[in-house]
CHARMM internal coordinates of N, CA and C (Angstrom, degrees):
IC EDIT
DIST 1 N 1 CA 1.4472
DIST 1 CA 1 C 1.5153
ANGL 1 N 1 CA 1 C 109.66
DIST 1 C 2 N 1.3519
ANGL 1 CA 1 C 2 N 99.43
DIHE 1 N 1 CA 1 C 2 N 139.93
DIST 2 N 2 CA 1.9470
ANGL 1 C 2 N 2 CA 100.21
DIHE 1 CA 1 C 2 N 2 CA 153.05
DIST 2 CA 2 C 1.7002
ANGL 2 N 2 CA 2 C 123.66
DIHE 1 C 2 N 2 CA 2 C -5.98
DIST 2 C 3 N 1.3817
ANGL 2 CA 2 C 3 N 88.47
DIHE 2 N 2 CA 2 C 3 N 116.78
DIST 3 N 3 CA 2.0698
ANGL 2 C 3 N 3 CA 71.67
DIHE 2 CA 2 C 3 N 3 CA 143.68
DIST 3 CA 3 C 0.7726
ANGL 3 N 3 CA 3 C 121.84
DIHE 2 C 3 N 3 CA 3 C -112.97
DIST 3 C 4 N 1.3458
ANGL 3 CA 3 C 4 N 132.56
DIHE 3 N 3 CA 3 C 4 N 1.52
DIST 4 N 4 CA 1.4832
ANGL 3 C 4 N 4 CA 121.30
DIHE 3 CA 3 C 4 N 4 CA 159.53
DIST 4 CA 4 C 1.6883
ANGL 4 N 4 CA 4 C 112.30
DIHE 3 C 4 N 4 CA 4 C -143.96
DIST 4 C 5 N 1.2830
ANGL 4 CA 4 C 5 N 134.70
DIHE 4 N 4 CA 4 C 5 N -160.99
DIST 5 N 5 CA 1.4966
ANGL 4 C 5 N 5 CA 135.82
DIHE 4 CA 4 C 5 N 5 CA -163.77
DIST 5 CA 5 C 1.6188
ANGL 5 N 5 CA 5 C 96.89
DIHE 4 C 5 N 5 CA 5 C -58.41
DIST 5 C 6 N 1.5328
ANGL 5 CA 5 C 6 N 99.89
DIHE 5 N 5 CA 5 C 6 N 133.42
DIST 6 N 6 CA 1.5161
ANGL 5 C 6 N 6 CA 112.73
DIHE 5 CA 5 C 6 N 6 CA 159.94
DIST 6 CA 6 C 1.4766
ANGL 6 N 6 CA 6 C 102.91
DIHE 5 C 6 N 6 CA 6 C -50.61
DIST 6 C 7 N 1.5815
ANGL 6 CA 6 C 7 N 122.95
DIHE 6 N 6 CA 6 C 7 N 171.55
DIST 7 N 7 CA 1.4847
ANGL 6 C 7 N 7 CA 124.31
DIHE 6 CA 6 C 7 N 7 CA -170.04
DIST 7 CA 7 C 1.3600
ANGL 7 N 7 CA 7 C 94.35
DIHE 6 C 7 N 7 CA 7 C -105.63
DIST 7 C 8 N 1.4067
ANGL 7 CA 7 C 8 N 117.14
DIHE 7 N 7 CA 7 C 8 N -22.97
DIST 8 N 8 CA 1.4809
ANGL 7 C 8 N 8 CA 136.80
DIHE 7 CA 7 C 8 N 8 CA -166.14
DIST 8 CA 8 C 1.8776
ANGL 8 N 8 CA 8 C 112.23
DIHE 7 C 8 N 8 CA 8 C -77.05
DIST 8 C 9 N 1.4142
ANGL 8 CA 8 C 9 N 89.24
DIHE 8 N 8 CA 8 C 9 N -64.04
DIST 9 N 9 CA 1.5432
ANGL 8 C 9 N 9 CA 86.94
DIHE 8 CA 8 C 9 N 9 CA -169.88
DIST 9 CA 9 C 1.5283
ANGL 9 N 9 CA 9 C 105.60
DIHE 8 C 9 N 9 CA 9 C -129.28
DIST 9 C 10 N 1.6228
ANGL 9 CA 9 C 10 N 112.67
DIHE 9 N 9 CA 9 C 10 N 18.97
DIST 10 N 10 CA 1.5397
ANGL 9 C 10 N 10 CA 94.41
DIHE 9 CA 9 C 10 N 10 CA 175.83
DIST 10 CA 10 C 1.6783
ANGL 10 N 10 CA 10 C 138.68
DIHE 9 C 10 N 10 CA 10 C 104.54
DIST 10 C 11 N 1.5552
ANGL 10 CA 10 C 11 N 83.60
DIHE 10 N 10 CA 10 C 11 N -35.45
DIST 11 N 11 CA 1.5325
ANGL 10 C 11 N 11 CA 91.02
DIHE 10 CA 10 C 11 N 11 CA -166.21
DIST 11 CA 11 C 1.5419
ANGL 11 N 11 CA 11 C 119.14
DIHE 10 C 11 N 11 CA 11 C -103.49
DIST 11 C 12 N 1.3428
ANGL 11 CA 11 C 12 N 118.50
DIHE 11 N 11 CA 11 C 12 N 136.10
DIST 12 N 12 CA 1.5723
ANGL 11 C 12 N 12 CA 114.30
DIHE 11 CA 11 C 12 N 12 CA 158.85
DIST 12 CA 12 C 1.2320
ANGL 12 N 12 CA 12 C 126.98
DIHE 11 C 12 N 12 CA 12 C -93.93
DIST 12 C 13 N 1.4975
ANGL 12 CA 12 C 13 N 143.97
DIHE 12 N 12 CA 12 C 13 N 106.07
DIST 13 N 13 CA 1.7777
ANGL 12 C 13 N 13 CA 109.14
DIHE 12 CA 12 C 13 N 13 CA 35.32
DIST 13 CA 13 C 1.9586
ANGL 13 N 13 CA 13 C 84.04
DIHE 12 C 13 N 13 CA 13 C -87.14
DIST 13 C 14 N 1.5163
ANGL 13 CA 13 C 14 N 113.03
DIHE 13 N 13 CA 13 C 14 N 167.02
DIST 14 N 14 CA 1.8510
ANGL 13 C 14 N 14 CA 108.16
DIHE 13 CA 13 C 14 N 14 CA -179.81
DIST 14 CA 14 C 1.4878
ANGL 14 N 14 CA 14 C 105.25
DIHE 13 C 14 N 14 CA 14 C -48.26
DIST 14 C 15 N 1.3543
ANGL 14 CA 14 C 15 N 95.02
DIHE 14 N 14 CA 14 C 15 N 159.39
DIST 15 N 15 CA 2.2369
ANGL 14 C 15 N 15 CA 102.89
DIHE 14 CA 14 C 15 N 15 CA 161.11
DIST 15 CA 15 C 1.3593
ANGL 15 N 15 CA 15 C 89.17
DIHE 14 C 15 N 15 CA 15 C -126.66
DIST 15 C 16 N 1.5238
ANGL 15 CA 15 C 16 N 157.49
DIHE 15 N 15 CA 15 C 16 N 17.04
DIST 16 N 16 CA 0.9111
ANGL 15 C 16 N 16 CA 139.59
DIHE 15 CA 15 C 16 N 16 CA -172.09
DIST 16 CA 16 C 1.5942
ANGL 16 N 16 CA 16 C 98.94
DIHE 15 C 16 N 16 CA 16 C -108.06
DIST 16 C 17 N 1.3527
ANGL 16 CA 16 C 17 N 131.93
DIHE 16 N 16 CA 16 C 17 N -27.58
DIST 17 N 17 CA 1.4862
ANGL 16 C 17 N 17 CA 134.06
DIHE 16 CA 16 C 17 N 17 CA -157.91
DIST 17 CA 17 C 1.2888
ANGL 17 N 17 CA 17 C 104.11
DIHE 16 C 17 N 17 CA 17 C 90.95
DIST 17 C 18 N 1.0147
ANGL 17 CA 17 C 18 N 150.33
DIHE 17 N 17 CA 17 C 18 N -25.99
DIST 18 N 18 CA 1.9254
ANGL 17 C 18 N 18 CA 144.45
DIHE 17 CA 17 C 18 N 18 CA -143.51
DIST 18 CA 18 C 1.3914
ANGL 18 N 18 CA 18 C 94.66
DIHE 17 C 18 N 18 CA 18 C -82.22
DIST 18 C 19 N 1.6033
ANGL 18 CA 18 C 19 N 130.75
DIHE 18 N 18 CA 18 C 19 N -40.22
DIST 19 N 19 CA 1.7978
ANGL 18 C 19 N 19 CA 118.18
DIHE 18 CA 18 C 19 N 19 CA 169.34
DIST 19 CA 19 C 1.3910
ANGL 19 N 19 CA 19 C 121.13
DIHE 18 C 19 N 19 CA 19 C -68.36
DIST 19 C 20 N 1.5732
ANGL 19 CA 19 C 20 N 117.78
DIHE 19 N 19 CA 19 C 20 N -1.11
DIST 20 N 20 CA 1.4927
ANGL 19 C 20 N 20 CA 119.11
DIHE 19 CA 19 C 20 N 20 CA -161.53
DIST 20 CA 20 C 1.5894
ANGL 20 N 20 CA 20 C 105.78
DIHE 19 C 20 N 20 CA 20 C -128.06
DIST 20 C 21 N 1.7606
ANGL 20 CA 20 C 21 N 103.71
DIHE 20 N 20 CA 20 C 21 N 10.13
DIST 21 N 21 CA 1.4353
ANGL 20 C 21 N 21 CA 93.05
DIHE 20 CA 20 C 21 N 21 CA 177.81
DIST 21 CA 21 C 1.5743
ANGL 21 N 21 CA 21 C 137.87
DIHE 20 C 21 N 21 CA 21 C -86.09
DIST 21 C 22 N 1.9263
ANGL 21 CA 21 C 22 N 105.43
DIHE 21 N 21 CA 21 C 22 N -3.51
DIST 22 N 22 CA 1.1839
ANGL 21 C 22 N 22 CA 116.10
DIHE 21 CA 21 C 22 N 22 CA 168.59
DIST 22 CA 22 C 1.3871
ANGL 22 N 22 CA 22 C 110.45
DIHE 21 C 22 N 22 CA 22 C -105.96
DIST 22 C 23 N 1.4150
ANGL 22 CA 22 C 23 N 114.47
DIHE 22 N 22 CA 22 C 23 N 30.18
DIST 23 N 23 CA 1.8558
ANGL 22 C 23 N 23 CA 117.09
DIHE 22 CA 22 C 23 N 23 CA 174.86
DIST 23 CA 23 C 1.6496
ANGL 23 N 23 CA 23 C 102.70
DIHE 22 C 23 N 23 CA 23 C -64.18
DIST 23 C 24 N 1.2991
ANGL 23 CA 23 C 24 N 138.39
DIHE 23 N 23 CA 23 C 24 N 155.74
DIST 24 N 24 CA 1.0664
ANGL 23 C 24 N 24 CA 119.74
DIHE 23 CA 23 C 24 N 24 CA 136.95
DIST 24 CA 24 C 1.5585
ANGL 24 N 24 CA 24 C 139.35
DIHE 23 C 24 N 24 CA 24 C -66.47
DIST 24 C 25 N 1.2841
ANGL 24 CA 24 C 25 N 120.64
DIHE 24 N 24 CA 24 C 25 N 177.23
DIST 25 N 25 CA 1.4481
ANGL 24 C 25 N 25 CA 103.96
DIHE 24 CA 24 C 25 N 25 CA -173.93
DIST 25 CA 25 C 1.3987
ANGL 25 N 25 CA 25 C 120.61
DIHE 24 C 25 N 25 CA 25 C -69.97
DIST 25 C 26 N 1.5310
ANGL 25 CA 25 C 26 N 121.69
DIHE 25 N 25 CA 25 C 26 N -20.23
DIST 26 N 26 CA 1.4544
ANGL 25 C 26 N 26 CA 125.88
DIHE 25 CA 25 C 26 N 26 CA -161.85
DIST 26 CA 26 C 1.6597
ANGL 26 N 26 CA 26 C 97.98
DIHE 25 C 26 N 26 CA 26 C -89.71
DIST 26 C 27 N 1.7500
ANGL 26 CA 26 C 27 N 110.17
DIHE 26 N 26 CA 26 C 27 N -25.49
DIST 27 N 27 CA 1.0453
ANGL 26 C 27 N 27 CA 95.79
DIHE 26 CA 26 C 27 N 27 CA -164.79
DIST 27 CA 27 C 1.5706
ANGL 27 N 27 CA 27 C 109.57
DIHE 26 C 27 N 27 CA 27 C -87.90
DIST 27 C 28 N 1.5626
ANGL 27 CA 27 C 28 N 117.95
DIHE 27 N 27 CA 27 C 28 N -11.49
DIST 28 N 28 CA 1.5340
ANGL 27 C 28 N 28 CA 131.60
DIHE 27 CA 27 C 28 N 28 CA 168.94
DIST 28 CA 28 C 1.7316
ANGL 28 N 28 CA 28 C 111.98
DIHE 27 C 28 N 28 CA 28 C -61.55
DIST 28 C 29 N 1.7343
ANGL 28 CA 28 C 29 N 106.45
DIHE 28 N 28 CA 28 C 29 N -47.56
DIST 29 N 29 CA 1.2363
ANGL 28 C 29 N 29 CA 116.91
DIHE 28 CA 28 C 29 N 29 CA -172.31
DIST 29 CA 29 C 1.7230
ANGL 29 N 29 CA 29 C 116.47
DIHE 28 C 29 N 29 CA 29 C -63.26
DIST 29 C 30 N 1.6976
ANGL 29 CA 29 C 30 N 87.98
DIHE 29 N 29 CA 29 C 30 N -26.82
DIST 30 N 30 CA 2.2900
ANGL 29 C 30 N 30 CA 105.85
DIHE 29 CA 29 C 30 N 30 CA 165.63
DIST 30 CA 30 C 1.4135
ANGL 30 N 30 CA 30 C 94.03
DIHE 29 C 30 N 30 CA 30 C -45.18
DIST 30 C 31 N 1.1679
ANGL 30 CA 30 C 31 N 115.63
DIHE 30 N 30 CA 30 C 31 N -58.11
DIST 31 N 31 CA 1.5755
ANGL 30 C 31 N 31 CA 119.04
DIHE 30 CA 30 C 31 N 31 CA -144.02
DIST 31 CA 31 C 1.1886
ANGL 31 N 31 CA 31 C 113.14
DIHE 30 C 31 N 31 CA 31 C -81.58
DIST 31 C 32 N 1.6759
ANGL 31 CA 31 C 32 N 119.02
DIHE 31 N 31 CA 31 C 32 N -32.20
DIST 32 N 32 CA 1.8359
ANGL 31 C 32 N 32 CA 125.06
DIHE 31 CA 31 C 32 N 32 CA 160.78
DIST 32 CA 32 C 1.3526
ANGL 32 N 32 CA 32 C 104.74
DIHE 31 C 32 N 32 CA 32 C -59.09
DIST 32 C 33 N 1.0553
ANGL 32 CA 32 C 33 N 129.68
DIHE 32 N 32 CA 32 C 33 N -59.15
DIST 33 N 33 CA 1.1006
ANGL 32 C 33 N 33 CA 138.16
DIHE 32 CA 32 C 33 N 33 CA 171.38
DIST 33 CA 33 C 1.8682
ANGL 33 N 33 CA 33 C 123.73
DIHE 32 C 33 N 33 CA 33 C -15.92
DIST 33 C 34 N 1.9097
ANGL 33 CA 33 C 34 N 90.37
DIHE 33 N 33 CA 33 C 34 N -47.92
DIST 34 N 34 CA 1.3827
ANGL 33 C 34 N 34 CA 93.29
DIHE 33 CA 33 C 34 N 34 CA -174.08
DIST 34 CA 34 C 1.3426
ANGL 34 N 34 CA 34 C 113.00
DIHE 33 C 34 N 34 CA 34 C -86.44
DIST 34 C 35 N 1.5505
ANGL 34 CA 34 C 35 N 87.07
DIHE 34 N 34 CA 34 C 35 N -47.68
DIST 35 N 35 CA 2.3164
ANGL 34 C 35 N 35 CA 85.87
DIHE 34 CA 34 C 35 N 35 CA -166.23
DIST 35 CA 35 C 1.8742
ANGL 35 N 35 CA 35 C 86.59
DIHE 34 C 35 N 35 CA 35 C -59.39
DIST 35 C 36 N 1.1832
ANGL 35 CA 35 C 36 N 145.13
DIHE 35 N 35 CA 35 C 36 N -29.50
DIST 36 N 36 CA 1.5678
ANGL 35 C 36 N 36 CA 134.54
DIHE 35 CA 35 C 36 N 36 CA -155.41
DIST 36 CA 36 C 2.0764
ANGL 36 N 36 CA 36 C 81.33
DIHE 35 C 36 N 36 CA 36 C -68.38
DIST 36 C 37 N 1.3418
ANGL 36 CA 36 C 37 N 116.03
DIHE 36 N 36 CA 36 C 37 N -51.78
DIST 37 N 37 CA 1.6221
ANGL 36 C 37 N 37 CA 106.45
DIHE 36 CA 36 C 37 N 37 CA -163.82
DIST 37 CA 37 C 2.0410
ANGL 37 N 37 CA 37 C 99.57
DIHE 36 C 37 N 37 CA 37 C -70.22
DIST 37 C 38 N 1.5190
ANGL 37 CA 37 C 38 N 107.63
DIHE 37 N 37 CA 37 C 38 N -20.17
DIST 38 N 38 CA 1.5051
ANGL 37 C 38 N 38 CA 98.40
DIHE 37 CA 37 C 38 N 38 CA 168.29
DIST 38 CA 38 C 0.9096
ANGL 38 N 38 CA 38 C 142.87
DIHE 37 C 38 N 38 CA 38 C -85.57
DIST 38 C 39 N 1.6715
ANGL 38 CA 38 C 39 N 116.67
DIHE 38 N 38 CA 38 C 39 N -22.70
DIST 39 N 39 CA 1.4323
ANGL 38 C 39 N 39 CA 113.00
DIHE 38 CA 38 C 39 N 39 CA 125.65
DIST 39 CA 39 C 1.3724
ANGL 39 N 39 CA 39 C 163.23
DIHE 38 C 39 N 39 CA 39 C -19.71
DIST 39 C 40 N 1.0888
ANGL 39 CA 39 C 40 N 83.04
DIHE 39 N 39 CA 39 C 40 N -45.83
DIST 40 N 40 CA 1.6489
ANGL 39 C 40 N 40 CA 113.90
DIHE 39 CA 39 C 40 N 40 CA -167.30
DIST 40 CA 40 C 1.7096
ANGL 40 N 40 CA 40 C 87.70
DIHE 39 C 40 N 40 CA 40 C -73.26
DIST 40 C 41 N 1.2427
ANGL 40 CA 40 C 41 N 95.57
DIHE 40 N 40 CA 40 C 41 N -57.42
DIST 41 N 41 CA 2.0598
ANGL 40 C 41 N 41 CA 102.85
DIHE 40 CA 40 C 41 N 41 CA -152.95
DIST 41 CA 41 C 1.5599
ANGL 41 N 41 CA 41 C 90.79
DIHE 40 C 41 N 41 CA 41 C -76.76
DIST 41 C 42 N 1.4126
ANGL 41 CA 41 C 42 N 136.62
DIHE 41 N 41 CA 41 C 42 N -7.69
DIST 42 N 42 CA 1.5089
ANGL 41 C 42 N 42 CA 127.20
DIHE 41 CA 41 C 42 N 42 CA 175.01
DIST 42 CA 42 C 1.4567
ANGL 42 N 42 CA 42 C 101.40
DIHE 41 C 42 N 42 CA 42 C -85.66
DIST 42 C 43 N 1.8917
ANGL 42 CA 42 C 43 N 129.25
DIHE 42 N 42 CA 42 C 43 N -54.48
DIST 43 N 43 CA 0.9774
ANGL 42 C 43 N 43 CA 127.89
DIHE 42 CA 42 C 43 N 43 CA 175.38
DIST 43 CA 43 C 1.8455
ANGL 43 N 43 CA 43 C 124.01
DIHE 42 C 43 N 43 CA 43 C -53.98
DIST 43 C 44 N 1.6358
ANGL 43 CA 43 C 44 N 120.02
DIHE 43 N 43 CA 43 C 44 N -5.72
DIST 44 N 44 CA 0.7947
ANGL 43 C 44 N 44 CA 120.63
DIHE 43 CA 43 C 44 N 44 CA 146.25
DIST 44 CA 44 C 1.3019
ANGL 44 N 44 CA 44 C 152.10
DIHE 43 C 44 N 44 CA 44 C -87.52
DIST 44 C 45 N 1.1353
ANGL 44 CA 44 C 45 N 87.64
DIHE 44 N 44 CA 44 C 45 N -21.33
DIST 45 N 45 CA 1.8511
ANGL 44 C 45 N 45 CA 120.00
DIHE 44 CA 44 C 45 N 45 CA -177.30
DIST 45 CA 45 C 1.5539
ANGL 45 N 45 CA 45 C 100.04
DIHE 44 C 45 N 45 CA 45 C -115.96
DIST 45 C 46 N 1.2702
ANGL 45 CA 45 C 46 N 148.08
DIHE 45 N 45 CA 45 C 46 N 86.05
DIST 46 N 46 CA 1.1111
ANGL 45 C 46 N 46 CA 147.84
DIHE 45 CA 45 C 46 N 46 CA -166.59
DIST 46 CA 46 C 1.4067
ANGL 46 N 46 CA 46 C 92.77
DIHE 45 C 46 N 46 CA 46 C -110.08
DIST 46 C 47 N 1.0080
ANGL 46 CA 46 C 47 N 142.22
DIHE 46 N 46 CA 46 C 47 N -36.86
DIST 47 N 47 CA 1.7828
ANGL 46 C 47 N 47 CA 140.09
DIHE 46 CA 46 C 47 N 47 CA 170.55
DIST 47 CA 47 C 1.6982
ANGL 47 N 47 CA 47 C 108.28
DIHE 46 C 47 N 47 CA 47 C -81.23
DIST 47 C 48 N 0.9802
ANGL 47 CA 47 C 48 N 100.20
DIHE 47 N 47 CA 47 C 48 N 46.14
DIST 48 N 48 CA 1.8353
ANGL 47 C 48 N 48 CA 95.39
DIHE 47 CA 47 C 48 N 48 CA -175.79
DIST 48 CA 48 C 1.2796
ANGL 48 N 48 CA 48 C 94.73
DIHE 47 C 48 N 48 CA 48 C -102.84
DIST 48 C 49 N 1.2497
ANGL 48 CA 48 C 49 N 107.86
DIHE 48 N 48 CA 48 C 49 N 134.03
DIST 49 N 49 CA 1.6676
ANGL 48 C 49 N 49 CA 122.95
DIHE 48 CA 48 C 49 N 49 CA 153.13
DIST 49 CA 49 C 1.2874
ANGL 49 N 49 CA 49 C 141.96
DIHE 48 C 49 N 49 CA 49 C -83.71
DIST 49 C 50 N 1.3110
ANGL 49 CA 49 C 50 N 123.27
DIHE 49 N 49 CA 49 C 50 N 94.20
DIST 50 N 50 CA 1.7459
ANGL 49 C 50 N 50 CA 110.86
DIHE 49 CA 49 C 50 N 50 CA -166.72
DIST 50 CA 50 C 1.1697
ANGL 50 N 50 CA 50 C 90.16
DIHE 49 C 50 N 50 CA 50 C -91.02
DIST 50 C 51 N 1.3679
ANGL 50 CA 50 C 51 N 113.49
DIHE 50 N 50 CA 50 C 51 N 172.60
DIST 51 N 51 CA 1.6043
ANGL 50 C 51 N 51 CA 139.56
DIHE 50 CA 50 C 51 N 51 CA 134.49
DIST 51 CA 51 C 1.2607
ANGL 51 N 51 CA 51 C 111.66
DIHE 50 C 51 N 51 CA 51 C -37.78
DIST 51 C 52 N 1.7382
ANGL 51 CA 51 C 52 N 94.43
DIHE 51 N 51 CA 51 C 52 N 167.91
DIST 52 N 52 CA 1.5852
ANGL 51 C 52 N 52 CA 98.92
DIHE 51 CA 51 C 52 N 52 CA 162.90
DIST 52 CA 52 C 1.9014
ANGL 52 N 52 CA 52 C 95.05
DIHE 51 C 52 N 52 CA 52 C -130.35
DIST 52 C 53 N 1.3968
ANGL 52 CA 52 C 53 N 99.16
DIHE 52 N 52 CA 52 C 53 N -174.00
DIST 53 N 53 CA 1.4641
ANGL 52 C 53 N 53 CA 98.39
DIHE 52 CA 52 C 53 N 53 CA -167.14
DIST 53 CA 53 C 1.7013
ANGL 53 N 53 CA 53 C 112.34
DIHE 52 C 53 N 53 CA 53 C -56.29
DIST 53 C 54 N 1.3810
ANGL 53 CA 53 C 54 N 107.14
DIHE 53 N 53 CA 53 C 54 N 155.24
DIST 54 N 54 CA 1.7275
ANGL 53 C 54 N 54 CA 106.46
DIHE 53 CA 53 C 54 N 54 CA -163.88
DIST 54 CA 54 C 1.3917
ANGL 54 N 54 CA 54 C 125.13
DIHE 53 C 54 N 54 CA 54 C 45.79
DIST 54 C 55 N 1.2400
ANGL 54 CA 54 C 55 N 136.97
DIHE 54 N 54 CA 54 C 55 N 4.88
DIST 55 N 55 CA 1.5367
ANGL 54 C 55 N 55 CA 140.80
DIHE 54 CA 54 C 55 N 55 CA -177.16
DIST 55 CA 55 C 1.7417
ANGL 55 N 55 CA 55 C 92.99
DIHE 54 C 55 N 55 CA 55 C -87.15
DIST 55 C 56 N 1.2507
ANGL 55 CA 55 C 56 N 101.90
DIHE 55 N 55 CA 55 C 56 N 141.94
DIST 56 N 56 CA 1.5013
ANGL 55 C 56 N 56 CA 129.02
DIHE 55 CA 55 C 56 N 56 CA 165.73
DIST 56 CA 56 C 1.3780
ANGL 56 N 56 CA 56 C 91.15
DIHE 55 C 56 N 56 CA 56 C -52.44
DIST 56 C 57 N 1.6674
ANGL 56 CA 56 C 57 N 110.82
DIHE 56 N 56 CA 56 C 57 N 128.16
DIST 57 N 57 CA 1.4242
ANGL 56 C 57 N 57 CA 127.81
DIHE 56 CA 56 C 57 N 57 CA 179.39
DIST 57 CA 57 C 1.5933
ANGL 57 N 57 CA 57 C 100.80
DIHE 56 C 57 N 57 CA 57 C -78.95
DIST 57 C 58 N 1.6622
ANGL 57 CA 57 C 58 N 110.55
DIHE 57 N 57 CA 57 C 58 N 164.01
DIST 58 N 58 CA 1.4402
ANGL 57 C 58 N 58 CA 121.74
DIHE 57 CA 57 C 58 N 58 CA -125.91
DIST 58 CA 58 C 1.5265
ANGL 58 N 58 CA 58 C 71.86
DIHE 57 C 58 N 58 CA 58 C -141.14
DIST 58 C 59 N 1.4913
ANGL 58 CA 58 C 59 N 105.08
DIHE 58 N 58 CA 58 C 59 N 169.01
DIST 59 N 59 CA 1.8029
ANGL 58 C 59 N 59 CA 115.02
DIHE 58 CA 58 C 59 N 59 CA -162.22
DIST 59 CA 59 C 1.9301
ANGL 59 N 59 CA 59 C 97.20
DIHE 58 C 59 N 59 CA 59 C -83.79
DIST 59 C 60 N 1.7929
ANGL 59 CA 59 C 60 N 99.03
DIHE 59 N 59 CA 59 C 60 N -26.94
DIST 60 N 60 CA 1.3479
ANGL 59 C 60 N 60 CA 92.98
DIHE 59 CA 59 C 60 N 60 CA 178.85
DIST 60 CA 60 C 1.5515
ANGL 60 N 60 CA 60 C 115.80
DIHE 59 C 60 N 60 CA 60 C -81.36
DIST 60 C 61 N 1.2947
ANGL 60 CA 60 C 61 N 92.12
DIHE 60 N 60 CA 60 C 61 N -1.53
DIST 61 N 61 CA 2.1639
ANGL 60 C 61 N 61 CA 94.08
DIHE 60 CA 60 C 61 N 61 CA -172.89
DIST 61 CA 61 C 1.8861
ANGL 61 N 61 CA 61 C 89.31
DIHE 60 C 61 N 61 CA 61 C -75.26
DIST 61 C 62 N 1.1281
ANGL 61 CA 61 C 62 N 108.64
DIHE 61 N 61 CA 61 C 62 N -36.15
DIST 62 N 62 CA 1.3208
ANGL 61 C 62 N 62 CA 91.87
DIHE 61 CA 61 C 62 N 62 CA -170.77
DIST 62 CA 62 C 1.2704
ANGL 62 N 62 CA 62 C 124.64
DIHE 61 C 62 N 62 CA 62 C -85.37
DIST 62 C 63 N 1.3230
ANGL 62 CA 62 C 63 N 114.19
DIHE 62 N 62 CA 62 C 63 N -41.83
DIST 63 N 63 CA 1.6419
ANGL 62 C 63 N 63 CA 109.66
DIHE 62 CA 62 C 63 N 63 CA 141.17
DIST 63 CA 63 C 1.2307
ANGL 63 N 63 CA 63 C 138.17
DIHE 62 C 63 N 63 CA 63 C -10.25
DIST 63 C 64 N 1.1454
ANGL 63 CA 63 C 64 N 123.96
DIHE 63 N 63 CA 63 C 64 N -45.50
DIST 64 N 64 CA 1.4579
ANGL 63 C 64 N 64 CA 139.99
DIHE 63 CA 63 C 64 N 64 CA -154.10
DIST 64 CA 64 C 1.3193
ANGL 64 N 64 CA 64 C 91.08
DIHE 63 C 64 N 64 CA 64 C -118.87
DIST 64 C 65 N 1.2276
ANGL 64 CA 64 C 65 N 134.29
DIHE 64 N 64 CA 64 C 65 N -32.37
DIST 65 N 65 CA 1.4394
ANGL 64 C 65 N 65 CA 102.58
DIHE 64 CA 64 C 65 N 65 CA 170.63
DIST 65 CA 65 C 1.7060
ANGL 65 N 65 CA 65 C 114.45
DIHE 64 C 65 N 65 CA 65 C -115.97
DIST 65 C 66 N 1.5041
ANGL 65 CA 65 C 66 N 108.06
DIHE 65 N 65 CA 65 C 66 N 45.32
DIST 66 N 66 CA 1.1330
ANGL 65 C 66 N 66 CA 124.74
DIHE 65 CA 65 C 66 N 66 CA -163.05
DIST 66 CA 66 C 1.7791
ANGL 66 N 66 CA 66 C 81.81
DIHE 65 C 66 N 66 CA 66 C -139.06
DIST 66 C 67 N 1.3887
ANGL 66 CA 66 C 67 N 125.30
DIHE 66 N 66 CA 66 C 67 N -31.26
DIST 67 N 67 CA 1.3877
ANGL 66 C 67 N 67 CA 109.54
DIHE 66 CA 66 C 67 N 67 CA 156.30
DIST 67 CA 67 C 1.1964
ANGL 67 N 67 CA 67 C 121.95
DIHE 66 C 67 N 67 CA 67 C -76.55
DIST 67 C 68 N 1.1160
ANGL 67 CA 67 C 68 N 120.70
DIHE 67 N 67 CA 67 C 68 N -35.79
DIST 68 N 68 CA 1.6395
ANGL 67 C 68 N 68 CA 135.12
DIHE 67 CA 67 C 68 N 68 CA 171.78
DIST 68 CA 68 C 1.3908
ANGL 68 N 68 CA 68 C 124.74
DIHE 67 C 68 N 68 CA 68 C -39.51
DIST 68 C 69 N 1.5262
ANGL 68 CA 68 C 69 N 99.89
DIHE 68 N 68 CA 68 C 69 N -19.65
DIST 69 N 69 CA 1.4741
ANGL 68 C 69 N 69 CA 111.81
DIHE 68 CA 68 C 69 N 69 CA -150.85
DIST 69 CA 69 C 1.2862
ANGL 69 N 69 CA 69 C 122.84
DIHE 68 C 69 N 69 CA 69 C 26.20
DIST 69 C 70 N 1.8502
ANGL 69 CA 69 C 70 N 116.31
DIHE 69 N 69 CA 69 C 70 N 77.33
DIST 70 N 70 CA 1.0186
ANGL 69 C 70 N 70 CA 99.74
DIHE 69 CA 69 C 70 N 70 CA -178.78
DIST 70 CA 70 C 1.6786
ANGL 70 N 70 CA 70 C 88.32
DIHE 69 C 70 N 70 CA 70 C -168.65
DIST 70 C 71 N 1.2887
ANGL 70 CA 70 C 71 N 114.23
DIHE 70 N 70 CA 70 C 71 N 23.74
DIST 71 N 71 CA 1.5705
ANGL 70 C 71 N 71 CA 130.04
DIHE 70 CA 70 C 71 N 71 CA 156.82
DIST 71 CA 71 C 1.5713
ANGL 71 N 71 CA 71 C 115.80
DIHE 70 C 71 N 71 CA 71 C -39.14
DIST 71 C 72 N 1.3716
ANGL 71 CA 71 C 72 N 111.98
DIHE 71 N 71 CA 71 C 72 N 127.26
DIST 72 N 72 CA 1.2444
ANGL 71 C 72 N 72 CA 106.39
DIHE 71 CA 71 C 72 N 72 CA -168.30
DIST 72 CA 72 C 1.7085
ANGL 72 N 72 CA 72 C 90.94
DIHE 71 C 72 N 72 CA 72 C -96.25
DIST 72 C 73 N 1.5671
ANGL 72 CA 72 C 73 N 110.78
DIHE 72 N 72 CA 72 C 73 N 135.47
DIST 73 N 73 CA 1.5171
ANGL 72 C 73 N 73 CA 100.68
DIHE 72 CA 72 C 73 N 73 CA -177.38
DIST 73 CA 73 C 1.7540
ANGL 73 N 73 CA 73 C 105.83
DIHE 72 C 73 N 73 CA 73 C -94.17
DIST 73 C 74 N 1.3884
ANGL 73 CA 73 C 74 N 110.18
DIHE 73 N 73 CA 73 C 74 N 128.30
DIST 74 N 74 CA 1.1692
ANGL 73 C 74 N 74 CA 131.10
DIHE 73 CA 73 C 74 N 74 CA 151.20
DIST 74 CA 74 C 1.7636
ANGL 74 N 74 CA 74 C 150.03
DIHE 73 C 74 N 74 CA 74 C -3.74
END
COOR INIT
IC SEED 1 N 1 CA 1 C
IC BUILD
């Protein structure tokens, strides 16, 4: 992703596609891949509480990235 504003539409990470059009395909299909498993675990957990940036992580922060498989261990 971006590190900073697309040139196109502005935004960090882009919403337009124009930073993601020389991705390869496997590395686009990473990224369906993820928001589809972040979805999933929000449409189940609809009362989940995260953090916000620097806040002491929350029982659902770990959850969620304990579904993610992708918990950073301690």
């Amino acid at each position: 992703m971006s590190l900073s504003d697309c040139i196109h539409c502005w935004s960090t990470p882009c919403e337009c596609g124009w930073d993601y059009r020389n991705w390869p395909v496997e590395e686009l299909q990473k990224r369906v891949v993820m928001f589809a498993l972040i979805m999933s675990f929000k449409k189940n957990n609809p009362d989940a509480v995260f953090s916000k940036l620097f806040e002491e992580k929350t029982e659902d922060d770990t959850k969620f990235m304990e579904f993610m498989g992708s918990w950073e261990k301690e």
